[in-house]
N, C-alpha and C positions, 0 to 999 in steps of 0.2 A: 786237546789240540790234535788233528790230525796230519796225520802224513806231511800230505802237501805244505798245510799252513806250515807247520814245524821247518821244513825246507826254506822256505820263503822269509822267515825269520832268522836265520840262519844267513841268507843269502843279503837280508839287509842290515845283518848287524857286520858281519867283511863290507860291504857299499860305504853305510855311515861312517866307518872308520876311514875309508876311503877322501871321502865329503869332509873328514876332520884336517885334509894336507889343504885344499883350495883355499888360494886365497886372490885375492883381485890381483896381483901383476901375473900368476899364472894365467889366466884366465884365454890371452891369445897360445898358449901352448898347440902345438899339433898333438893329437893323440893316434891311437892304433887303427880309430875309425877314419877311415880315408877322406880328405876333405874334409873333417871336422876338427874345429878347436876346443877347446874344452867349455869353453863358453858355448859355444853352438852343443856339444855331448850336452852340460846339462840342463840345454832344452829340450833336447832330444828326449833323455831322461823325466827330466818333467812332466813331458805329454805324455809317455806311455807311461808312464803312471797314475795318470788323469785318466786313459784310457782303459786300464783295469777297473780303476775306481767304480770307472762305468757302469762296466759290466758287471763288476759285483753290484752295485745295487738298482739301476736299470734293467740289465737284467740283456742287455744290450752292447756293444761298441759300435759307435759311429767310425767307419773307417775313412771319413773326412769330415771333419769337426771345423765350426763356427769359425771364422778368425778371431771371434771375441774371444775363443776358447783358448787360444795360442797365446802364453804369457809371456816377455819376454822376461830370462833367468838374469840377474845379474849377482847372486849371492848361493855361496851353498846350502845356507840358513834354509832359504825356498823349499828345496830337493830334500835337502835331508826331513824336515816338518810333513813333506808330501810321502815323503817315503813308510815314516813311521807311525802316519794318519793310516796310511793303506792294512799296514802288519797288524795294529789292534783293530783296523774293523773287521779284517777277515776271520777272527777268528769269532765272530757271532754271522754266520751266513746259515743258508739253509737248504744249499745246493741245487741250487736249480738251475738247469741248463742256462749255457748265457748263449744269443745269436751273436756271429760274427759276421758280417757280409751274411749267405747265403747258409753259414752250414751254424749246425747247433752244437756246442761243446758243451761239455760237465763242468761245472765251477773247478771241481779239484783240478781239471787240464788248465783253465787260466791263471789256476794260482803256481803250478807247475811252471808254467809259462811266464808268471810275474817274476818269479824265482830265478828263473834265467836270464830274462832281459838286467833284471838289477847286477846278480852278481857277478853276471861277465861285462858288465859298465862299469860296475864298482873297480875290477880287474884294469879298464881303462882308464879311470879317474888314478888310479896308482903311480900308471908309467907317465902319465902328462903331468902327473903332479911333480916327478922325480924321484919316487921311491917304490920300490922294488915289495911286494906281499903277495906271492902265490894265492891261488884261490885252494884253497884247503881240500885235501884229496878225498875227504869222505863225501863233503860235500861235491868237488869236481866229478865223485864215478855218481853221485845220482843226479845230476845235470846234463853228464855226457850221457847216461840212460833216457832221460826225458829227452834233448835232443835230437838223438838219432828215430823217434818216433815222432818226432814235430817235423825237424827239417827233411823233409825230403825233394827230392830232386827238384818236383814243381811246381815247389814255392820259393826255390832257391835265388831265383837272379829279381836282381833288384833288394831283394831284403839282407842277403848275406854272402858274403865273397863264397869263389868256391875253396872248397875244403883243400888244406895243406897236408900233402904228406908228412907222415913224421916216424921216426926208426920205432919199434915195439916198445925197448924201452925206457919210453920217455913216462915221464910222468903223467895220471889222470890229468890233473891241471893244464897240462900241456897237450896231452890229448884232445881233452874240450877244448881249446882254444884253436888248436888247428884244423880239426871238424870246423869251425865256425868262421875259418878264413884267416884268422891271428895267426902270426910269424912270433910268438913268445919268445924264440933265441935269439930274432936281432935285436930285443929290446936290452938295451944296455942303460942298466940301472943306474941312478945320481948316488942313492942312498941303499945300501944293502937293510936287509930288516930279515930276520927269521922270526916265527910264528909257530 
């Protein structure tokens, strides 16, 4: 298993546990992502993971997809099945570049990239669900590393708030969340959890 994959599996196995709090009366919760309910996150969620899916075996991402394509999520059952369909087929690929829009990435940067999208969702599906689970700091310093080489300034608006100051120190986990535009310290936990 390489690097990446290994990351990514990592990153879905904090998510799915995540997916294990949802249940239908959460569902209209507000979460950390502005304007989204946790119903709307896990379609959010859905698609971009439909959208790697792609690219790993297309070889492709359409960065506007069919409406057929658009499912709508009403269960975590959905998400978490889509999630852990993605983790075992990545680890039979063959690395070959995937197109994005115009430019051509390495498989390992989209799985890098799957890596993040999930485990700072999973991070959101936590606080809207009402319970409190840091994203794990070994994994947070190699996400906040993949990050700061992904986001940069002019991809930034529109895809992710801008970044929040935060004192040195705070934790990796907190780190990456505020790089990413999350306020982690006004979330005030239902349910306490250590990990």
């Amino acid at each position: 298993m390489s690097r990446h994959s290994a990351l990514l599996q990592r990153a879905a196995d904090y998510a799915l546990g995540a997916l294990d709090a949802v249940r239908p009366e959460l569902l209209s919760r507000p979460t950390p992502c502005a304007k989204w309910n946790l119903h709307m996150l896990l379609n959010h969620i859905s698609a971009s993971v439909a959208a790697f899916q792609e690219g790993l075996f297309c070889g492709r991402i359409d960065l506007f997809p069919n409406a057929e394509d658009r499912v709508a999520i009403d269960s975590a059952d959905f998400v978490r099945a889509r999630i852990r369909r993605l983790v075992a087929d990545w680890t039979v690929t063959d690395g070959r570049p995937v197109a994005v829009a115009d430019q051509r990435i390495p498989l390992s940067l989209l799985c890098a990239t799957a890596a993040l999208e999930i485990a700072v969702h999973g991070w959101d599906i936590y606080q809207a669900s009402g319970r409190y689970r840091p994203i794990p700091e070994s994994m947070a310093a190699d996400l906040l590393a993949i990050s700061k080489q992904l986001i940069i300034a002019d991809i930034r608006p529109g895809l992710f708030a801008s970044p929040i100051d935060t004192v040195a120190s705070a934790s990796t986990g907190k780190q990456l969340l505020a790089f990413l535009g999350r306020q982690p310290a006004a979330v005030q936990p239902f349910i306490a959890e250590t990990t």
